[in-house]
N, C-alpha and C positions, 0 to 999 in steps of 0.2 A: 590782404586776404589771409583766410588761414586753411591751416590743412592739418588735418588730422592723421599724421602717418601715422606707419604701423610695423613694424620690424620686416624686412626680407620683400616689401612693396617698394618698388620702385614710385618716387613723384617725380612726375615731369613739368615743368615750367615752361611755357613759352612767353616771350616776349619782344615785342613788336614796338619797332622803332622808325617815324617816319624824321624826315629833314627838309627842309625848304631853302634856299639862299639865291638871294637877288642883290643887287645894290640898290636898284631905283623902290624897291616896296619895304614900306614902315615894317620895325621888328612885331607890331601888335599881328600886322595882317600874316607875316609869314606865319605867326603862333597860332592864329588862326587856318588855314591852311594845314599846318601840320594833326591839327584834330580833325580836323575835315578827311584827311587821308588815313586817322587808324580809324573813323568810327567805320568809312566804307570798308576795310581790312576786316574788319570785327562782323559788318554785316554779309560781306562776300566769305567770310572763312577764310583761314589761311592755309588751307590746301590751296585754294586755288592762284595762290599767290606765288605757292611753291609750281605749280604748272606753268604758271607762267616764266617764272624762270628755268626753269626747266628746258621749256621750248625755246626762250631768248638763250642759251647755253648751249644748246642744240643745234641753232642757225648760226650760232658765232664758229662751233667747231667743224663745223660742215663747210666754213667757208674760208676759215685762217690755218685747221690742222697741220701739221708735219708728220711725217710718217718714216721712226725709222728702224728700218729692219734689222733683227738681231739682236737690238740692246737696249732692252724696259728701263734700265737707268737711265741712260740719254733720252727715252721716248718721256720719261716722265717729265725732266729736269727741262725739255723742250716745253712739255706745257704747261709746265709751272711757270715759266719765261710770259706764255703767250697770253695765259690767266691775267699776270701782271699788265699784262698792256691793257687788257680787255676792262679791267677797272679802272685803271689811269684815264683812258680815251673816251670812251663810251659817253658820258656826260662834259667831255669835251666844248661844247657848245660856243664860241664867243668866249673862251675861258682858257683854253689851249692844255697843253699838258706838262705838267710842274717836275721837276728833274726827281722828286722822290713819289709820282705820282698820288696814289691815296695812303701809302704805305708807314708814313713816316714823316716827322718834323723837318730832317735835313735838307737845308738850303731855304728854309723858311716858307718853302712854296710855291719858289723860285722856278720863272725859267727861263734857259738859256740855250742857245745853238745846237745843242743836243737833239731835239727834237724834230725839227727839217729834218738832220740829216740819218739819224736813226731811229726814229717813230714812224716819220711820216712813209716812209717806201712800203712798211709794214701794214700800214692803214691804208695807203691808195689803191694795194692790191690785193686784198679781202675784205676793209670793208669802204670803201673811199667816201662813205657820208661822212664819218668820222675824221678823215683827213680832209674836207673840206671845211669841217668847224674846225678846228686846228689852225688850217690856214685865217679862217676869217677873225682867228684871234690878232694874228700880224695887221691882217687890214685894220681892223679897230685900232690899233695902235699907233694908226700912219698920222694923226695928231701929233700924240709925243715923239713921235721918230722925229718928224719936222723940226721941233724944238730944239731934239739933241744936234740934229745936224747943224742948225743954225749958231748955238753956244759954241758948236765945232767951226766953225767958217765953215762950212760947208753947202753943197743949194742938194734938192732931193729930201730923201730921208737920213739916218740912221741908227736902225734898230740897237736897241742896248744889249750889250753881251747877257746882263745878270737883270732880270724884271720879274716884276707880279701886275703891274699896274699900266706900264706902257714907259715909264722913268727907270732911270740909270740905277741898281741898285747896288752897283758893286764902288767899293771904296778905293780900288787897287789900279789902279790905270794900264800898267803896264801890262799886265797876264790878263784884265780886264776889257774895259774899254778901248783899248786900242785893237783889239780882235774884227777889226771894221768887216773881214771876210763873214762875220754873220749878214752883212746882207744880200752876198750873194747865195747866201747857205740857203736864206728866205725863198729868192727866186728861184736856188735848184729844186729845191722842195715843191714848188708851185707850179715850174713847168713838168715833173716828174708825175705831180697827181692829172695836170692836164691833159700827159701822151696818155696813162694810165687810161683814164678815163673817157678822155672828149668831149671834159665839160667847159668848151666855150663859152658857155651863157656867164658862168663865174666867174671865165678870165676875163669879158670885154666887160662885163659889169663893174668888178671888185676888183679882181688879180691885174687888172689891166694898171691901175693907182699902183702897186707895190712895184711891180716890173718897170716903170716908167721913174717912178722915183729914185729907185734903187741904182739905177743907169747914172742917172744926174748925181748922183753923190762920185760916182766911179770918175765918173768924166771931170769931175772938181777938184776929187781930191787927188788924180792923175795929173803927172805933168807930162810935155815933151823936150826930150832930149838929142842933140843933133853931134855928132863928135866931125873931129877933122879927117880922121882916115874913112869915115862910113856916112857919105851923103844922104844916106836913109835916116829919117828920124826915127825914134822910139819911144812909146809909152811907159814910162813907168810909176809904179806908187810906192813911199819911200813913207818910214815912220808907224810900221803897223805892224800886230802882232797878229802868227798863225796859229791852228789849233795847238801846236807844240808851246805848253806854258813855258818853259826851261830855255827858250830865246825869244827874246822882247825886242818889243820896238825897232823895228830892222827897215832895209828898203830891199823892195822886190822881194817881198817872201813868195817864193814858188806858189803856194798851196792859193793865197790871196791874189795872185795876179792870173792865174788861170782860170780862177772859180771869177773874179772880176770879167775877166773876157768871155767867160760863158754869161753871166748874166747881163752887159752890154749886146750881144749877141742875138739875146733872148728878147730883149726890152723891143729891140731893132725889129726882130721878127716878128714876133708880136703885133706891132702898129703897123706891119706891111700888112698881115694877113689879114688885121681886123677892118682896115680900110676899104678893102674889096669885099671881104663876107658879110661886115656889118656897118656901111659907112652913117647910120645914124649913131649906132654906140659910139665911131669914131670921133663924129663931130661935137658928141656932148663930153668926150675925154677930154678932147683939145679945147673947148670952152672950160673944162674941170680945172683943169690943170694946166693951162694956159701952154702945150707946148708951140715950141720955135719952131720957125720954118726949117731950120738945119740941125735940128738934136741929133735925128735919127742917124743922119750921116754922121756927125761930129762919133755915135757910139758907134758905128762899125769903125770909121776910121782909128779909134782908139782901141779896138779890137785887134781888131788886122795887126798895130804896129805893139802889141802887147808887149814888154820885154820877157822874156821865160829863161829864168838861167840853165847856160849850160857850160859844164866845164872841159873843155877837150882831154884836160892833162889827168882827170880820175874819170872821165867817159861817164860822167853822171848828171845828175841836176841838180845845183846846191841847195839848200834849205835858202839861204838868202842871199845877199849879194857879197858878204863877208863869213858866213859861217865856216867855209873849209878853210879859212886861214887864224881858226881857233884852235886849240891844244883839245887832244881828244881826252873824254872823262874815259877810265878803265872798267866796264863796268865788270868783266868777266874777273877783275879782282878786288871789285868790290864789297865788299862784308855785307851778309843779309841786315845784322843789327845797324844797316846804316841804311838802309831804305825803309817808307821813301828817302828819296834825297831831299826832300824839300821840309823835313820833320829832322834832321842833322846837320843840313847846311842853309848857310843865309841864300837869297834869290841872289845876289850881287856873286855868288863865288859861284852858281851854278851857270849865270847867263855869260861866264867866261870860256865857256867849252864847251866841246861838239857832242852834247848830250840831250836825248830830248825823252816828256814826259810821255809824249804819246804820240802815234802815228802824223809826220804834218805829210811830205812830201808823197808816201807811200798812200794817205788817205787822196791825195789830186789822184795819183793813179789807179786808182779806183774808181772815184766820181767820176773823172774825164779823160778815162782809159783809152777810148778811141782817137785821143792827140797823143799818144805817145804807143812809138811800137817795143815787140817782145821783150827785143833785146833792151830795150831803156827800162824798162819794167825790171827785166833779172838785175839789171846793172846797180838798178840805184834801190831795191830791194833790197841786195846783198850788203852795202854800202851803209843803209839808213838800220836795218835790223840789228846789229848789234849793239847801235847805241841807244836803242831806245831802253825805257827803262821799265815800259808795262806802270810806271805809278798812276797811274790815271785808268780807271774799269772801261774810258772810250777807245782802249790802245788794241787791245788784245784781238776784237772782233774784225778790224781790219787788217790787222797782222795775218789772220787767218786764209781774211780772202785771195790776200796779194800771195800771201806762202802757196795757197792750193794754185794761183794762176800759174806763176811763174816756174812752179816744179817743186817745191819743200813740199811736199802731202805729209809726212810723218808731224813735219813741225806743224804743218797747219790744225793737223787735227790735236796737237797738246796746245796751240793757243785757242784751239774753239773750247776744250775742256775748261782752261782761264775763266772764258769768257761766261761759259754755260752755267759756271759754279761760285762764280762771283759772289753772290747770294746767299747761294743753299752751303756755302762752305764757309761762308766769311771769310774769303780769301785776303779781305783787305784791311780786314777787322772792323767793320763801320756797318753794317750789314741795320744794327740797331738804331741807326740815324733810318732806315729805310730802303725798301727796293734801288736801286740803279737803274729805273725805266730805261733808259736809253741804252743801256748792258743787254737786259733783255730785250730791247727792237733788234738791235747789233746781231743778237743770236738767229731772227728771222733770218735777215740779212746774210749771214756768214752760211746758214743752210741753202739757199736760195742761187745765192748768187757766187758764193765760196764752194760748195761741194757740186752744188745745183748747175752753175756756169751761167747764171742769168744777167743777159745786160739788155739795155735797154736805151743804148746812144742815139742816139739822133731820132729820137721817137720810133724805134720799130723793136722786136723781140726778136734774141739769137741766144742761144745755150753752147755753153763749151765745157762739158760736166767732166768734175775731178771727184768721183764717190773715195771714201779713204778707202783701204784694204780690206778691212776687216767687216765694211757694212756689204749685206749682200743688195739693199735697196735704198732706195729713197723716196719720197712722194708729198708733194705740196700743190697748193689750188693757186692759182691765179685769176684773178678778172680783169680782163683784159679789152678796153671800150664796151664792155657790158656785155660779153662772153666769158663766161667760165670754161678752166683750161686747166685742165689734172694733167701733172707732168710727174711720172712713173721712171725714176732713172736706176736700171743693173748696169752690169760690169760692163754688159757685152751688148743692149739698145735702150733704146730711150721708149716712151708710151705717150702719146697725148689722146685725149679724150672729150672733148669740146661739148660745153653745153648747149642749151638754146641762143639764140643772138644772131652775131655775124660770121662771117667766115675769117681766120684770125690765118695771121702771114707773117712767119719766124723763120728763124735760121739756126741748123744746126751744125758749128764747124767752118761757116761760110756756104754750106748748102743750102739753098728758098725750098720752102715749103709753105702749103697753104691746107688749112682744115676747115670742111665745112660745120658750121653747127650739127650735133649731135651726131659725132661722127669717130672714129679712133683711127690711130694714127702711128703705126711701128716704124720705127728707124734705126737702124743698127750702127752701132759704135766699134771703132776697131781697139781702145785703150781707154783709158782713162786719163789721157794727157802725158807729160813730159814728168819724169821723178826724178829728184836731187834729194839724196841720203843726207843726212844732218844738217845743219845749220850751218850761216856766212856768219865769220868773223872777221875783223878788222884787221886782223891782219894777215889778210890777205893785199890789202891796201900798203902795205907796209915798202913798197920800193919804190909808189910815185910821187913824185916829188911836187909841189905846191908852183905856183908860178915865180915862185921870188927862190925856189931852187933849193927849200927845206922837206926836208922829208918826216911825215907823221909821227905821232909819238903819244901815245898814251898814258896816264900816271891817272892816280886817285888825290884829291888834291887832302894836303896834311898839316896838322898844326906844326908850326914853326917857331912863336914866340916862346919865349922864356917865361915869360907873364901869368901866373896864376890867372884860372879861369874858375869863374865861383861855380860850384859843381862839386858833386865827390869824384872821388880818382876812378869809380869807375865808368863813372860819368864822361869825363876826360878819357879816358882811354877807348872807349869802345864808340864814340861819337863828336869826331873833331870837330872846333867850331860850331860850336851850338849856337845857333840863334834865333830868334823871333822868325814864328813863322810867320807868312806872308799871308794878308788878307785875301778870301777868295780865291785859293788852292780848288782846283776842280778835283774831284775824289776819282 
């Protein structure tokens, strides 16, 4: 076209861009297709295109918002977070949601465990169509899980840590594929959107395959162990890695054997319940999926005898069955110019020490908070927080929630800062590979259930709210079995506000409460929970002694050899031990 400007006129250009993408239909017909959708564009006007989003933008924020008082910068940077999700997800479909959502190249397009466990909480509970296509991306993929578990010896599924397609796409085994706790990440995600919602119809149809397979891997790749002083047997799973990259391949990773025993737990539950509320979906699973007369039993009994480590002599829960008899990394004298760690040192010199990339032990307590009390929560908190290292954007958002439970509030709110600004700061410097979707769900999450005190164990709703100091409010929507539920938290009570629906039944503090549809609902707070002023260090830890009667000790591990290392000297000096990074570094 042309245009005739003219000095001090403004021209305006618009331009309109449709897209189409399927697998099963020829590239001729999607190009077809895509003219098809600007000629209507061009015949409807694009006002009215713009109203229409508009209004889709309108019902998204009216139903996922955050509210928080006092601080435009945080209110903003919260929905710039929620924006991100709301493009990632939304065409979600059968398709699921890629670690750099629509933002960015980084990770190829990739997804991985991230999404269960920090997208979906954020999608079940404003907008849960969305976290149902999500899910049903895992069900379509219950093909290739089969496969991988089979090349694994294993019977069940097993979802790959790194996919686009439903296949293994990661090259690195060890920080990789051995991460087998993505399948219970799968089934926490699934039973999570179910309390959410109460949509059985999905789970005896679809989610009933993922829960039932996902057991059958647990229960295979579990052995039992019987020792001479303790006539009780015990289950445990040995040779797998937890979300913490920075120790591999281990047996009894805490975080993997808990999250194991909740989704054997779930699988169990599951087929009890659906047997009596829908025994024809029941009878066509068991024809489906050919179950055994004794599964159900075989997964509670490997439940029940779960191993969970615990150590008397540090009063904590070790990352795995050998990690406290590792040398502790120093991180507190550490040189910035040397993180991350895994960009200055090889993976072989970091998985020799009690250092990790990102929350493992601190994220079970969170997920499956309700198995562990207070004091194990401060114990192993205090214990795990120093040595983490934050290299990983999945670290900081649950460091938040555990700092605000257990009593850090100052700390919690400078890792929500972390967490919030990941992004908008390039905290990490990688910002240009694209968004960190699952940074921003984390940020839902960390307001919600970190400042908010939202949990949601054993399927019911209970608040035990920690606002920081300096916010005078807070305010987020939940949906809750398909009631809407405005929760309004000050210093000094809480607010609920219930839409149309059902009558919804929470607890705040350990107090029942019940709200009827369109109704409000004041409750008074005497605190804002338990505060501890600065942060745990390690050594504090420093005069218990190990079971073999050594006591801790920290160092930064240093080059040694006399050996020229090819490098300039300042090379060498400011970054010992340079090596090859490792394939499939989660960012």
């Amino acid at each position: 076209f042309r245009v005739r400007a003219k000095a001090g006129v403004p021209v305006t250009v618009t331009k309109l861009v449709s897209y189409h993408t399927s697998r099963g239909v020829p590239a001729r017909e999607l190009v077809d297709r895509c003219r098809r959708t600007l000629d209507r564009a061009e015949a409807e006007g694009v006002d009215t295109f713009f109203t229409r989003q508009r209004e889709w933008l309108d019902a998204f924020w009216e139903r996922s918002d955050v509210r928080i008082g006092g601080h435009d910068d945080l209110q903003q940077a919260t929905r710039w977070c929620l924006f991100q999700l709301a493009q990632a997800a939304a065409r979600a479909d059968g398709l699921g949601v890629p670690a750099k959502g629509v933002s960015g190249s980084g990770y190829s397009g990739h997804y991985f465990w991230d999404t269960e466990i920090y997208v979906l909480p954020f999608l079940a509970y404003t907008t849960p169509q969305w976290a149902r296509n999500a899910l049903r991306m895992r069900y379509l993929m219950l093909p290739a899980a089969r496969r991988r578990a089979r090349q694994l010896n294993e019977a069940g599924v097993l979802f790959p840590w790194r996919t686009i397609n439903g296949e293994e796409a990661s090259a690195y085994y060890a920080a990789g594929t051995a991460q087998y706790h993505i399948n219970a990440d799968v089934s926490f995600a699934l039973a999570k959107y179910v309390r959410a919602t109460g949509d059985t119809e999905f789970l005896y149809r679809e989610g009933v395959d993922i829960a039932v397979e996902t057991a059958r891997m647990w229960a295979s790749l579990g052995f039992w162990r019987e020792t001479e002083l303790d006539s009780e047997r015990s289950f445990h799973i040995h040779g797998v890695t937890g979300p913490d990259e920075y120790t591999t391949v281990v047996n009894d990773n805490l975080f993997t054997n808990v999250m194991a025993r909740f989704n054997l737990r779930f699988a169990a539950h599951t087929l009890r319940d659906m047997a009596l509320d829908a025994p024809e979906d029941y009878r066509l699973m068991v024809d489906r999926l050919g179950l055994g007369e004794h599964e159900v039993e075989a997964w509670e009994a490997a439940a029940e005898a779960m191993n969970i480590p615990f150590s008397d002599a540090f009063g904590i829960h070790p990352q795995d069955a050998v990690f406290l008899e590792k040398e502790v990394w120093d991180l507190e004298n550490t040189s910035p110019d040397q993180r991350p760690l895994l960009l200055h040192f090889h993976p072989l010199v970091i998985y020799r020490y009690q250092v990790l990339k990102q929350a493992d032990v601190v994220l079970a307590l969170f997920l499956q908070g309700n198995h562990f009390t207070a004091e194990e929560k401060l114990a192993d908190f205090e214990y795990y927080d120093p040595l983490t290292t934050g290299d990983s954007t999945l670290s900081a958002v649950v460091q938040a929630i555990l700092a605000a439970e257990v009593g850090y509030q100052d700390l919690a709110l400078r890792y929500f800062l972390d967490s919030i600004y990941v992004d908008l700061g390039d905290l990490h410097h990688n910002a240009a590979d694209g968004v960190h979707v699952a940074s921003a769900g984390g940020v839902w999450t960390a307001l919600v259930s970190g400042f908010g005190g939202m949990r949601d164990h054993f399927g019911e709703l209970s608040f035990d709210p920690r606002l920081p100091a300096d916010w005078p409010e807070l305010s987020f929507t939940l949906h809750w079995q398909g009631t809407r539920l405005q929760v309004t938290i000050a210093r000094d009570r809480m607010w609920f506000a219930a839409g149309p629906g059902q009558s919804v039944s929470f607890s705040v503090r350990g107090a029942q409460y019940v709200i009827d549809p369109e109704q409000e609902l004041m409750i008074p707070l005497a605190d804002q929970g338990p505060v501890i002023p600065g942060r745990p260090s390690i050594r504090q830890f420093a005069d218990v002694t190990r079971d073999d009667g050594s006591l801790l000790s920290a160092s930064v591990p240093v080059v040694t050899t006399s050996i020229p290392i090819v490098g300039s000297p300042e090379t060498f000096e400011s970054v010992p031990d340079q090596l090859p990074q490792a394939a499939d570094p989660m960012s």
